[in-house]
C-alpha positions in Angstrom: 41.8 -100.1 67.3 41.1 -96.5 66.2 36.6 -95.5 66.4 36.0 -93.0 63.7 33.4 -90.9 64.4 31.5 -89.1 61.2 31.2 -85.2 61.7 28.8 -83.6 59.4 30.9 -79.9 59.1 33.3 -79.5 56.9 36.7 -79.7 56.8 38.0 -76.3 57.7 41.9 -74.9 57.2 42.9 -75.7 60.7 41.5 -79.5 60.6 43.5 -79.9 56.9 46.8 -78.2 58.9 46.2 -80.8 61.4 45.7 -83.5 58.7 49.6 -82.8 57.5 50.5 -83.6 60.7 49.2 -86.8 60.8 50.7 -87.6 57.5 54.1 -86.4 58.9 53.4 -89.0 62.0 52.8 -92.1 59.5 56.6 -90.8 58.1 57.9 -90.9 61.9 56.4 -94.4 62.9 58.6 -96.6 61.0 56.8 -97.1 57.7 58.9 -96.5 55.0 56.4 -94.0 52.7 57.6 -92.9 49.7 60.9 -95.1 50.6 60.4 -97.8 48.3 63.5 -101.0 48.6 62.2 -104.3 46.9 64.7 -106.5 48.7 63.2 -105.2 52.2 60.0 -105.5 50.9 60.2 -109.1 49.9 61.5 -109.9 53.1 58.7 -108.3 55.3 56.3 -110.3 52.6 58.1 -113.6 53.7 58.3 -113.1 57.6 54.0 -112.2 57.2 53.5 -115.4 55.4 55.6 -117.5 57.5 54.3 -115.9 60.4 50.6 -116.8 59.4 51.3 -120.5 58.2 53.0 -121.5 61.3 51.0 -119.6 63.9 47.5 -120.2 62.1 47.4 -123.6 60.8 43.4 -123.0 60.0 44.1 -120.8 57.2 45.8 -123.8 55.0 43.2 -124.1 52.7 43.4 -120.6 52.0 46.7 -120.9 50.8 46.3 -123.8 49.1 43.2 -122.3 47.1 44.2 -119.2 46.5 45.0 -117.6 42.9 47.1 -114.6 44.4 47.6 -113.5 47.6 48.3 -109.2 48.3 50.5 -109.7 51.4 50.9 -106.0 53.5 53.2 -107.0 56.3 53.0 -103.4 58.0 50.4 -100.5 57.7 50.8 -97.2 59.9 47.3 -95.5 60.9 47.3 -92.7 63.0 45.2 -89.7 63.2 44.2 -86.4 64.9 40.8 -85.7 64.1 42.0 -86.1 60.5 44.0 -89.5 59.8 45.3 -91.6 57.4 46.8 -94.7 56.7 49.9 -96.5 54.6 51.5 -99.3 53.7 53.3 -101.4 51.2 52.9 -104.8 50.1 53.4 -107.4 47.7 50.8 -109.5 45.4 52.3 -112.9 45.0 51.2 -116.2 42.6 52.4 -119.0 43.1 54.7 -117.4 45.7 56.2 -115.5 43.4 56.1 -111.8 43.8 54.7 -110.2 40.3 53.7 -106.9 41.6 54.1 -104.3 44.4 51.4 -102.5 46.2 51.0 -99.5 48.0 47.7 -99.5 50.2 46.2 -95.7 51.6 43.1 -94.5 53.4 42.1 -91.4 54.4 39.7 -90.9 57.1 38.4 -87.6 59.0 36.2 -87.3 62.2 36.9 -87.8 66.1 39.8 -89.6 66.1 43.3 -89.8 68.2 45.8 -92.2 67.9 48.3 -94.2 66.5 48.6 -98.1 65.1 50.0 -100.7 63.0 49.1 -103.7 61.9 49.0 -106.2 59.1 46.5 -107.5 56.4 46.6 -110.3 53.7 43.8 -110.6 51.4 43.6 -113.9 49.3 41.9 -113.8 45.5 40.3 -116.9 45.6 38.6 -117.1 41.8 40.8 -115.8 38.8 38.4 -113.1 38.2 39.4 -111.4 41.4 42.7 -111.4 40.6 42.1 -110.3 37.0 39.8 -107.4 38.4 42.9 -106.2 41.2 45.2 -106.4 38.7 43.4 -104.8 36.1 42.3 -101.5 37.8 44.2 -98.6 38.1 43.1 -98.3 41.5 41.4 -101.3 43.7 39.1 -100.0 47.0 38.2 -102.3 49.2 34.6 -102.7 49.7 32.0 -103.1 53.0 31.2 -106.7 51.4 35.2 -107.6 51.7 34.5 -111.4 53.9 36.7 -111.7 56.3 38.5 -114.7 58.3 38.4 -113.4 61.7 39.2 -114.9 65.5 35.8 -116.6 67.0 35.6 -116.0 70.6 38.9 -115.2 71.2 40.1 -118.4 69.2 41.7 -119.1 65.5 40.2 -117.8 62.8 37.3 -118.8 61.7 36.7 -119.4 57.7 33.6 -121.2 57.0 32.9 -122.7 54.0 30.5 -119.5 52.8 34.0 -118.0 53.3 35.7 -119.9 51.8 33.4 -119.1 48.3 33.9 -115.7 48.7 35.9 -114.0 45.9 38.1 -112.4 48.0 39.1 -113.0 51.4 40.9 -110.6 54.1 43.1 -111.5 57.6 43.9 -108.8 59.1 46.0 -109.3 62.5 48.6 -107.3 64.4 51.4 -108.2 66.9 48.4 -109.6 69.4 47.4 -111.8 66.7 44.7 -112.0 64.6 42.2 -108.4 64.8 38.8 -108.9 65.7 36.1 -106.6 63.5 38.6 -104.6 61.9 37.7 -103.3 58.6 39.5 -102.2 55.4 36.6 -100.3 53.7 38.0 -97.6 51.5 41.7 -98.8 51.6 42.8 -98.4 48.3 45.5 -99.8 46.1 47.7 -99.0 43.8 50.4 -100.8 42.1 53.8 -99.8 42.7 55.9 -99.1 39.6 59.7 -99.3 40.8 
């Protein structure tokens, strides 16, 4: 997992030069920005929620409860002192797919590195899902609950969880991510 570390200088010329080539590196790691193929899409969608039904069995009532669920089966980070993230999704009801999703972060400060991983978040009253699809641009918040591996084990949602208006997994090819965090990801819907 990348550590960001705050720097209170500003961003100079040099560090924003630097920042392009990060961008460029999120291009050359197998996400498909600005490439947009619903087909593909939908498929990646189907392989994430199969993947998380059959390898974590704990999350059923999330399913089951849930009013929509934003799958984004792959999101590139990388970074060199200024990074970024991207990735493209799908918000399904009912399991059908009504809308696409692209998800972004910017981030700047001591960082080095490269990863990809996977998040779900599940809108568990109407209102959330009226709010994401609503906005012109949904961030994701510090006070996003998430269902996260205990000690190494499944992951955990308790039942304050399971109240929570919206819920995020986020988990990689190792499985479910331990205190990962998808502050200031933001969304936006993909018109095709």
């Amino acid at each position: 997992m990348t550590q960001t570390l705050r720097l209170s200088r500003p961003l100079s010329r040099r560090s924003l030069l630097v920042g392009g080539a990060a961008t460029s590196l999120l291009a050359a790691c197998g996400n498909p920005v600005g490439n947009f193929n619903a087909e593909r899409l939908d498929a990646r969608v189907d392989a994430t929620r199969d993947y998380l039904r059959q390898n974590h069995a704990e999350l059923s009532n999330l399913f089951a409860n849930a009013q929509g669920i934003l799958y984004m089966p792959l999101v590139t980070e990388a970074g060199f002192f200024v990074g970024g993230s991207f990735g493209q999704g799908a918000l399904r009801i009912n399991d059908a797919t009504v809308d696409y999703y692209s998800a972004t972060r910017l981030s700047a400060g001591l960082q080095i590195g490269a990863q990809q991983y996977a998040h779900v978040l599940f809108f568990m009253t109407p209102q959330a899902l009226q709010d994401f699809r609503a906005g012109e641009g949904w961030a994701a918040s510090a006070d996003l609950r998430y269902a996260t591996p205990e000690m190494g084990g499944s992951a955990g949602v308790q039942t304050t969880t399971m109240f929570s208006p919206v819920i995020a997994v986020v988990f990689g090819q190792a499985g479910l991510i331990a205190g990962a965090s998808l502050a200031g990801v933001r969304y936006q819907r993909i018109i095709p």
